[in-house]
Every structure is written in structure tokens, then in C-alpha cells.
C-alpha positions as CSV (number, residue, x, y, z in Angstrom):
1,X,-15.9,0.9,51.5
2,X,-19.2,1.4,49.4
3,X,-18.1,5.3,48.5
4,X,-14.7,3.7,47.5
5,X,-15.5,1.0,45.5
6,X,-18.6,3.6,43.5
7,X,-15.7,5.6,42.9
8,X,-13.8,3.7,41.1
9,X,-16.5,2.4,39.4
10,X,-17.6,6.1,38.3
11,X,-13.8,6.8,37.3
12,X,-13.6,3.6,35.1
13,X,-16.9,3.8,33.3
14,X,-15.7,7.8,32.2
15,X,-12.5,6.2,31.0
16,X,-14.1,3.5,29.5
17,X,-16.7,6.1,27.4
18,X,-13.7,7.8,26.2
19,X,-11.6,4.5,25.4
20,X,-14.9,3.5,23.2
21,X,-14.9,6.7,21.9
22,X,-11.2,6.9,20.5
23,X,-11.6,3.0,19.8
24,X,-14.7,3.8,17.3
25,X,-12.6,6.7,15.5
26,X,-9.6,4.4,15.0
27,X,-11.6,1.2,13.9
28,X,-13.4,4.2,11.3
29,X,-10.0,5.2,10.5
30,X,-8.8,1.7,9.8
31,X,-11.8,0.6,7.7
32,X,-12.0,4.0,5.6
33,X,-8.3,3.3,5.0
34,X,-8.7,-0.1,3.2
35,X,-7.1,0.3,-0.4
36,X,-10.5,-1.1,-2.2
37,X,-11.9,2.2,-0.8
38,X,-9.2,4.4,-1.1
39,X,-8.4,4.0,-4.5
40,X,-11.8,5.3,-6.2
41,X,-12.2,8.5,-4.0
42,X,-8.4,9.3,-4.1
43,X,-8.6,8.6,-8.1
44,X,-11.2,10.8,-8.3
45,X,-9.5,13.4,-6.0
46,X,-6.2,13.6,-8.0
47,X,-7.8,13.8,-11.5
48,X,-9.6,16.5,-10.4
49,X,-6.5,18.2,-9.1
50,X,-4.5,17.1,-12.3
51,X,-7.0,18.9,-14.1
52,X,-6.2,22.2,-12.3
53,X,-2.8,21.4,-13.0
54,X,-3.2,20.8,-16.8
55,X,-2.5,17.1,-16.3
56,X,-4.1,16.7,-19.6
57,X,-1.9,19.4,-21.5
58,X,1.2,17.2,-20.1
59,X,-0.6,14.1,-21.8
60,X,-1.2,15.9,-25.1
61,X,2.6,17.2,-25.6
62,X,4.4,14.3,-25.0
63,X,2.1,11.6,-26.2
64,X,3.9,11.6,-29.7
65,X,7.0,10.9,-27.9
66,X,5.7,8.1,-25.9
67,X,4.1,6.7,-28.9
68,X,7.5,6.6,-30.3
69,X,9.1,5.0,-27.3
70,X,6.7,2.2,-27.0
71,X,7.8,0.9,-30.3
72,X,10.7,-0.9,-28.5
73,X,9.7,-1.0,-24.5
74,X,6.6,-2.2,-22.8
75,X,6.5,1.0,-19.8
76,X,6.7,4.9,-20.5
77,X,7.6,6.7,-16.9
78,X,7.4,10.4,-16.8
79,X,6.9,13.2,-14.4
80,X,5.2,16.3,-13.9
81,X,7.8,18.7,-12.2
82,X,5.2,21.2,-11.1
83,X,3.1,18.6,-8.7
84,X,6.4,16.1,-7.8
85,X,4.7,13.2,-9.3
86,X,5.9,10.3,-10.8
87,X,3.8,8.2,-13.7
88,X,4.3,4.8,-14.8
89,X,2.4,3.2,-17.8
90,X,2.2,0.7,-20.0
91,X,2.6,0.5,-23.5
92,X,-0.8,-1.0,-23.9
93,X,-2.1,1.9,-22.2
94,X,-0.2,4.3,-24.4
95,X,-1.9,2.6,-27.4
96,X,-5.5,2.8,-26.7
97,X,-5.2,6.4,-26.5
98,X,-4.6,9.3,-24.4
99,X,-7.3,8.7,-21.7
100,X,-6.6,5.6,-21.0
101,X,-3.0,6.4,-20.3
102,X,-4.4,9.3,-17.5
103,X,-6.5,6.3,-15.8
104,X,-3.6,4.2,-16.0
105,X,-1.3,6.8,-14.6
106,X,-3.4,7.9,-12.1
107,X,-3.9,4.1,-10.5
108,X,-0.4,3.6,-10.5
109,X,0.5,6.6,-8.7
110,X,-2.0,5.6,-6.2
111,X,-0.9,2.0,-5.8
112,X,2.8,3.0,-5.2
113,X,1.8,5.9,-2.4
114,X,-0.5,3.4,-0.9
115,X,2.3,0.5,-0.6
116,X,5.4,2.5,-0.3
117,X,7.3,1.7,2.9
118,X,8.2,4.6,5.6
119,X,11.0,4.7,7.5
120,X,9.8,6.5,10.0
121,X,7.7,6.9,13.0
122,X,3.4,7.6,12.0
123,X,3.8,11.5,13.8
124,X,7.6,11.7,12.7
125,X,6.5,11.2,8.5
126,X,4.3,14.3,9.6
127,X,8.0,16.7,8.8
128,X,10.1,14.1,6.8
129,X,7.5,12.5,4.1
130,X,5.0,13.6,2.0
131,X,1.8,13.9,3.8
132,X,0.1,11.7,1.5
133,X,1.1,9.1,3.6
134,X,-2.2,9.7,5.8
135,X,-3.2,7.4,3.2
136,X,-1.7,4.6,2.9
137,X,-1.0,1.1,3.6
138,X,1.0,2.5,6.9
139,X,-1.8,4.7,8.0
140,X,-4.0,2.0,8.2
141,X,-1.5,-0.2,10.1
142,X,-0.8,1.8,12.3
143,X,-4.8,3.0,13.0
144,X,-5.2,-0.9,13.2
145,X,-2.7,-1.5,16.1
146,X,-4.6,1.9,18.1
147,X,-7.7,0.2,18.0
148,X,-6.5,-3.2,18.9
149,X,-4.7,-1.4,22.0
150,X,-7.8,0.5,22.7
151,X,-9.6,-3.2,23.0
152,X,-7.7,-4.4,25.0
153,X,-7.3,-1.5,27.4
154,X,-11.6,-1.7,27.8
155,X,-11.6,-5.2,28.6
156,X,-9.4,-4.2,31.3
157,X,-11.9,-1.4,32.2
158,X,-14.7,-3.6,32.0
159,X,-13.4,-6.2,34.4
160,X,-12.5,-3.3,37.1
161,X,-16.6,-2.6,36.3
162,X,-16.9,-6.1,36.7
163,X,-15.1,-6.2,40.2
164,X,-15.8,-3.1,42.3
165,X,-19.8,-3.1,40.8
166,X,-22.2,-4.0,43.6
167,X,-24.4,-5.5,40.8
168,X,-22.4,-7.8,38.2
169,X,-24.4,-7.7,36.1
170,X,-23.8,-4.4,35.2
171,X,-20.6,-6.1,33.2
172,X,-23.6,-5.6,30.4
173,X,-25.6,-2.9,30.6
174,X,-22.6,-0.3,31.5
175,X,-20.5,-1.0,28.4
176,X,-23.7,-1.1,26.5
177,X,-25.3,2.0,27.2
178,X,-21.8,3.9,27.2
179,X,-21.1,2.4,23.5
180,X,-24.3,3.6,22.3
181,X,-23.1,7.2,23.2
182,X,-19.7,7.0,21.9
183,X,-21.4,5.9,18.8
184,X,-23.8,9.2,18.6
185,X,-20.8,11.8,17.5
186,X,-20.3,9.5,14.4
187,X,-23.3,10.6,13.0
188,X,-21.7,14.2,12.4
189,X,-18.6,13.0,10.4
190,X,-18.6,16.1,8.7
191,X,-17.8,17.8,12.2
192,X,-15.0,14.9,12.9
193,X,-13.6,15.9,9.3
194,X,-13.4,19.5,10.0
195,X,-11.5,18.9,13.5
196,X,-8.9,16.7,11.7
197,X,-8.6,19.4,8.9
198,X,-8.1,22.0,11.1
199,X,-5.5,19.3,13.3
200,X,-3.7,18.3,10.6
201,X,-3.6,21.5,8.4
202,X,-1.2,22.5,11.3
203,X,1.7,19.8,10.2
204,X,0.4,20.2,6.2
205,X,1.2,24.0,6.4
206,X,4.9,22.9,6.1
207,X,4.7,21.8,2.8
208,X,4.4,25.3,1.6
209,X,7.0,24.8,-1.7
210,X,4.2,21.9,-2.5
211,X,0.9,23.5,-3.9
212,X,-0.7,20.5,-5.0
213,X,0.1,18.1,-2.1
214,X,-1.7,20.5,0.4
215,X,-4.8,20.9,-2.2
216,X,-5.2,17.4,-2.2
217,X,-4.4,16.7,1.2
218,X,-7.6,19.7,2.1
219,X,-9.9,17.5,-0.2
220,X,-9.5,13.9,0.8
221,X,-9.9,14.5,5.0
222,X,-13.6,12.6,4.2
223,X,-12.0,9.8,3.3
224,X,-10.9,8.9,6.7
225,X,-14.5,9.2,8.0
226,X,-16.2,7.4,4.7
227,X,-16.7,4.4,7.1
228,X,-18.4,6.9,10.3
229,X,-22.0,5.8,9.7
230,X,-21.4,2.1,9.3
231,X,-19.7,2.1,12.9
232,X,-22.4,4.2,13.9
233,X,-24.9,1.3,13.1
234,X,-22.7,-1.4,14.8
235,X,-21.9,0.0,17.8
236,X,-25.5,0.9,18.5
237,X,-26.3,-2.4,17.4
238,X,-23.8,-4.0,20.1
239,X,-24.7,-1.1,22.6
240,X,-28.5,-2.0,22.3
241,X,-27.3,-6.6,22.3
242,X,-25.5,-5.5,25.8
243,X,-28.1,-3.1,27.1
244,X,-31.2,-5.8,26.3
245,X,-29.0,-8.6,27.5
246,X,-28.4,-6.9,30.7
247,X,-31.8,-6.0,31.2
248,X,-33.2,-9.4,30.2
249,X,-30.9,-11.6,33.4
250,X,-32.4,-8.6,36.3
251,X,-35.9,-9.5,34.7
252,X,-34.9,-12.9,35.3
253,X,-33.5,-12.3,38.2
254,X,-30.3,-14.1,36.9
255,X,-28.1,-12.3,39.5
256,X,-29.8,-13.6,43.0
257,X,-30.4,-16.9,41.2
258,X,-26.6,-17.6,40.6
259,X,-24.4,-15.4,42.8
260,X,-27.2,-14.8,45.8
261,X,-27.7,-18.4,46.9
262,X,-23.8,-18.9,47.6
263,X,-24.4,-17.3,50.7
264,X,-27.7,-18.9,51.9
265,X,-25.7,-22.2,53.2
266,X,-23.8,-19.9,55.4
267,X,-26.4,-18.4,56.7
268,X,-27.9,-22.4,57.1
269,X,-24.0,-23.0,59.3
270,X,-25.0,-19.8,61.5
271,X,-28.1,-20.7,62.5
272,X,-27.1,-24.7,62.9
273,X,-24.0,-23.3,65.1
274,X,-26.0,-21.0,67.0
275,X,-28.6,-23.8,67.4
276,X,-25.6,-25.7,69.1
277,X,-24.9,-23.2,71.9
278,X,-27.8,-23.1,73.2
């Protein structure tokens, strides 16, 4: 019964390393993914990338004309048919000058990839959208619900622990010391970068006919990890909380205290029964 019940103990603290694992790397994912972050290292991304593409050339020929149409409208939209992009701006923009109507562009391009709605499934959009929607509003959905089904599936592990552990108290110190090691790889995002390059570069690939959505797609794969190091520090912090907690209640000796004596007033019945017989 002992060999059993260390078994399952063993096979539920290896699944509960790699649940914490996968749970840190979606939580990373769904905090890198917030728009407030986003939206500055994308901007920067896709002026960079407009620049390649002349962006700025575009600006300069057909500034006149948007000068002109602002006279009598309050939005200028244009394209560029070489990248697929679509531009909105204002007419305020337009008339404080050619610079700010790049900014302007650029955030409003953003704003509508980061909001648009997708029809599909997250692994389905990989051959029916654009794969700019790794970063989006429905990436970070849908990164959010993984780590919310990863909670939930090592609270379930940690109750087995809990269960089938000749010493309850490791309900503390297993989790903690297993979450300070799933937390170590996040110190090497730029390893974890390179892996989902490599992963996702696969599904990219198919965008062949779209130069500039697989250049910028090669440059923004840090932006999923931008939040590695800050879940690097909480998890050890929580990992070390659980670890010190569980050591601190042996020290105590809060385990024979509050689960040991339940079975001295049997033992009190045995010897009062056997007392009795003879």
C-alpha cells in the first residue's frame, strides 16, 4: 500500500512540475499580451518595417492629396498595396504635418489588429488569418483561459499530493519547491523566444505571397516573453512563501500536534478495553 500510494505521489508531483511549467508560460503569455504593452514595441516594430518599405515615400506622394481632401472630411483612409495595410487618420493629424500622420497611422493600424474579431478557432487563424493575430486581443484571451485551466488542473494535483502523501504537510513544501524550478527556465526568455520562432515560423512559412507580415512576425516573438522575468520573480517568490511555510509547521511540529493526537484516544479505548478482559 505504501509503494502505491509513493507512486502516485511521484507521478502527480512530475505532472504537477510540468502543469506549473506550461501555467508560467501561458500567464507570461497573457501579461506580455496586454494592449498597454503591446502597442509601443509593436509601434516601434512596424515603423521600422514601414521604413524598409518606404512607408515614408507613400506619406510624401500623397500628402498633397490628403491635404486636399481634408478640406471637406474629418478621416483620410489609404493603403499601401505592397504590405496589405490599411491606414486611417484624421484630419487633424493630416494638418500638423507629415509625421504626425505616420504616428497616427501606425496606432490605428495597431488598435484595429489588436481588437478585430476572429472567426475562427486560436490554431485554425494559423491558415485562414493573418498571423498578426498572435497579437491581439484574441491571443491574450485565449492564453488567459490556458492558464486558468492549468490552475485549476494543479489544484487537483495538489489535493491527490495532499491525499496519498504520508506527510500532509507536504501540501506546502512540494508545490513550493516544484514552482521555484518551473520558474528557473524563464530566466532564458531568449531561449523560449527562439523555440516559438522556430514553432511558429512552421505555420508563418505559408504566408509566402506576404513579405512584410512574416518580417514582422520574425521580429515581435519577444514580445510574448517581455513579461518572462517578472514571473520569474513571483513564482520564486511563492515557491520560496510555500517552501518556508512548510518548513516552519515540521519545525513546529504542527503535523503531530493537529493530525497525530486523533489517534491517541484510540489507543486510550484499547488499553481501557483490554484492561476489561482481564
Amino acid at each position: 500500500m505504501g509503494l502505491l500510494r509513493g507512486s502516485v505521489v511521484f507521478v502527480a508531483g512530475a505532472l504537477l512540475l510540468a502543469t506549473f511549467v506550461a501555467m508560467n508560460l501561458f500567464l507570461t503569455l497573457t501579461l506580455s499580451l496586454d494592449y498597454n504593452l503591446v502597442q509601443p514595441q509593436v509601434s516601434t516594430v512596424v515603423k521600422n518595417v514601414s521604413q524598409e518599405l518606404n512607408f515614408s515615400r507613400i506619406i510624401d506622394e500623397g500628402y498633397s492629396s490628403m491635404v486636399d481632401y481634408c478640406q471637406n472630411n474629418s478621416d483620410f483612409v489609404f493603403s499601401d498595396k505592397e504590405s496589405g495595410m490599411t491606414f486611417v487618420v484624421s484630419c487633424s493629424s493630416v494638418a500638423q504635418g507629415k509625421d504626425q500622420v505616420i504616428n497616427e497611422a501606425v496606432n490605428s493600424f495597431l488598435k484595429d489588429s489588436y481588437y478585430k474579431e476572429y472567426s475562427c478557432s486560436f490554431w485554425s487563424c494559423f491558415k485562414q488569418e493573418n498571423p498578426t493575430f498572435l497579437v491581439s486581443k484574441f491571443a491574450h484571451d485565449y492564453w488567459r483561459s490556458k492558464f486558468y485551466s492549468t490552475f485549476i488542473i494543479i489544484l487537483i494535483l495538489v489535493l491527490i499530493i495532499f491525499l496519498f502523501s504520508d506527510s500532509k504537510l507536504n501540501i506546502f513544501t512540494t508545490p513550493g519547491i516544484l514552482l521555484i524550478i518551473s520558474a528557473l527556465p524563464f530566466t532564458k526568455s531568449d531561449i523560449i523566444a527562439s523555440f516559438l520562432n522556430s514553432f511558429v515560423s512552421a505555420f508563418v512559412g505559408t504566408f509566402s505571397d506576404q513579405p512584410i507580415t512574416n518580417s514582422l512576425m520574425l521580429k515581435i516573438f519577444t514580445i510574448f516573453l517581455s513579461q518572462s522575468y517578472n514571473i520569474f520573480l513571483i513564482m520564486i517568490s511563492i515557491g520560496v512563501v510555500l517552501t518556508g511555510v512548510g518548513f516552519g509547521l515540521k519545525i513546529w511540529k504542527f503535523e503531530e500536534k493537529f493530525f497525530s493526537k486523533k489517534e491517541e484516544p484510540e489507543k486510550e479505548n484499547d488499553q481501557d478495553s483490554n484492561k476489561k478482559k482481564k
